[in-house]
C-alpha positions as CSV (number, residue, x, y, z in Angstrom):
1,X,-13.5,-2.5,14.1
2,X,-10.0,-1.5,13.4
3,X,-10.8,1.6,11.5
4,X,-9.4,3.5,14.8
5,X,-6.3,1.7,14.6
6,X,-5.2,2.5,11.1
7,X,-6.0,6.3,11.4
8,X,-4.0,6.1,14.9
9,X,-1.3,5.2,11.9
10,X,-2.1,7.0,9.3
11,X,0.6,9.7,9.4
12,X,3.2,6.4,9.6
13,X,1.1,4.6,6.8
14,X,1.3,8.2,4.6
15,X,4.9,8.5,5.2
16,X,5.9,5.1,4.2
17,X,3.4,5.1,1.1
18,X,6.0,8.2,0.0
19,X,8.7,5.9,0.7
20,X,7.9,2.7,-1.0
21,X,8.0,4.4,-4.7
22,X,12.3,3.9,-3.8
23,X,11.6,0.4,-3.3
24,X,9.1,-2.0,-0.7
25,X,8.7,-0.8,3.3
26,X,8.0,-2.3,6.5
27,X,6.7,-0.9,9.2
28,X,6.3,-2.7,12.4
29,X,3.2,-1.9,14.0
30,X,2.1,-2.6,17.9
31,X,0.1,-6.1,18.0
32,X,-1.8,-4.7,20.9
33,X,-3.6,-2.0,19.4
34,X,-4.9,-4.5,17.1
35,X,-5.8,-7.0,19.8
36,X,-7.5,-4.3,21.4
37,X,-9.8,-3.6,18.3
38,X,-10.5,-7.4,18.6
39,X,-12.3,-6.7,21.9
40,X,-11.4,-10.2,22.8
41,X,-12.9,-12.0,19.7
42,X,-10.6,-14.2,18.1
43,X,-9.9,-13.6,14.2
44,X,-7.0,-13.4,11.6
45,X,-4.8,-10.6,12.2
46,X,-3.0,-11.1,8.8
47,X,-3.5,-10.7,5.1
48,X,-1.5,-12.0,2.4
49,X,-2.1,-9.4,-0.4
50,X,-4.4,-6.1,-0.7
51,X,-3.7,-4.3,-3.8
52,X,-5.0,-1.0,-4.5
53,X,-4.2,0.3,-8.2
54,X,-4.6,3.2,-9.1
55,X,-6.8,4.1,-6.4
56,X,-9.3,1.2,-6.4
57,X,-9.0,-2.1,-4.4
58,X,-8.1,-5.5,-6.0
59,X,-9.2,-8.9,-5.1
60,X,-12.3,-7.4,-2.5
61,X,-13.4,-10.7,-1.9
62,X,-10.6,-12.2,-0.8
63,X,-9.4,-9.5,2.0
64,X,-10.1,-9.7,5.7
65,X,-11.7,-7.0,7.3
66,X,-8.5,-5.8,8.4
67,X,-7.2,-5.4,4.8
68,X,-10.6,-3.8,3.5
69,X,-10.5,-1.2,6.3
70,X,-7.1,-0.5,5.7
71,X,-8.1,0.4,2.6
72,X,-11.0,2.7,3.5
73,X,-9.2,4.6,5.8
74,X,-6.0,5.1,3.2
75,X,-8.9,5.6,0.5
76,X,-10.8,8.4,2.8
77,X,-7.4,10.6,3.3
78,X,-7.0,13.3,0.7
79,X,-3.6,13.0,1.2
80,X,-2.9,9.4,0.6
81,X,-6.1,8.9,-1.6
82,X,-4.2,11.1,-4.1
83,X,-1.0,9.2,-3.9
84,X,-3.0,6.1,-4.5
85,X,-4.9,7.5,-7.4
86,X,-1.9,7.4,-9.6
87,X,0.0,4.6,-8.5
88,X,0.1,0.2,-7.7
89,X,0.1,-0.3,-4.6
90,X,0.5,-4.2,-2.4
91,X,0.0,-4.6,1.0
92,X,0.4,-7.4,3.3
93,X,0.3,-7.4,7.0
94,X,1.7,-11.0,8.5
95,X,1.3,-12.0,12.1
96,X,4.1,-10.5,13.4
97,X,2.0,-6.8,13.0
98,X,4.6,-5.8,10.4
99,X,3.2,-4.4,7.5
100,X,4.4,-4.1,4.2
101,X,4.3,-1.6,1.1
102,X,5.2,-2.5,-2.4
103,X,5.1,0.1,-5.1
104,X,4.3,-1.7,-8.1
105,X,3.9,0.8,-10.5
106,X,5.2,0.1,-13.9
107,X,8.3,3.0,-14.8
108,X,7.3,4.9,-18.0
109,X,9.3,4.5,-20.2
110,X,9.4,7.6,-23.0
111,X,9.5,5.6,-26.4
112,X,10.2,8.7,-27.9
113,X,13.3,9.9,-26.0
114,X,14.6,6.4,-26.2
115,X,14.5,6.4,-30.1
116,X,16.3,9.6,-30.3
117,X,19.2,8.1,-27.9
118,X,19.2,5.0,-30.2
119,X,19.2,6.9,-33.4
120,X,21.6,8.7,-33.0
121,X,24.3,6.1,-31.2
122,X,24.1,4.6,-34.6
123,X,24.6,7.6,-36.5
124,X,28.4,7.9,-34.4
């Protein structure tokens, strides 16, 4: 049902995935398009939270079919599928058609590096 619509915005939705690993984006989408994929029926054109990590969805059950083929089409791009694959990723699309992207991947941190820095700060 709104499978067309997200790939109408996929090169948007790839762009801003890029984006959101500086810190969360919204994009505000056109309400119409989404009304149109409707075809007059009447159903919840918002979802609270769809996380994908690292390339699988989250909380399946709970998602609207807006959310889960949001999903599909972002997990069916090579492009985008590979972004996912290494990263936590939160979306949430409110009634307002704005759509938001949180990277929520945990920052490595090099234990190893860090123990060097320290040692020798107390060596001075």
């Amino acid at each position: 049902m709104f499978s067309q619509t997200w790939k109408k915005y996929l090169p948007l939705l790839t762009l801003f995935l890029k984006k959101s690993a500086n810190g969360p984006q919204t994009i505000q989408l056109n309400q119409t398009d989404f009304e149109r994929a409707l075809g007059g029926r009447k159903l919840k054109l918002s979802f609270s939270r769809m996380e994908i990590n690292k390339g699988r969805m989250n909380n399946l059950l709970k998602n609207t079919a807006l959310a889960k083929e949001l999903a599909d089409v972002l997990l069916d791009d090579p492009v985008t599928s590979k972004l996912l694959r290494t990263r936590n990723v939160s979306f949430s699309f409110n009634g307002n058609s704005e759509l938001s992207i949180t990277d929520e991947t945990p920052l490595a941190v090099e234990t190893g590096n860090l123990e060097e820095t320290v040692d020798s700060e107390a060596n001075d």
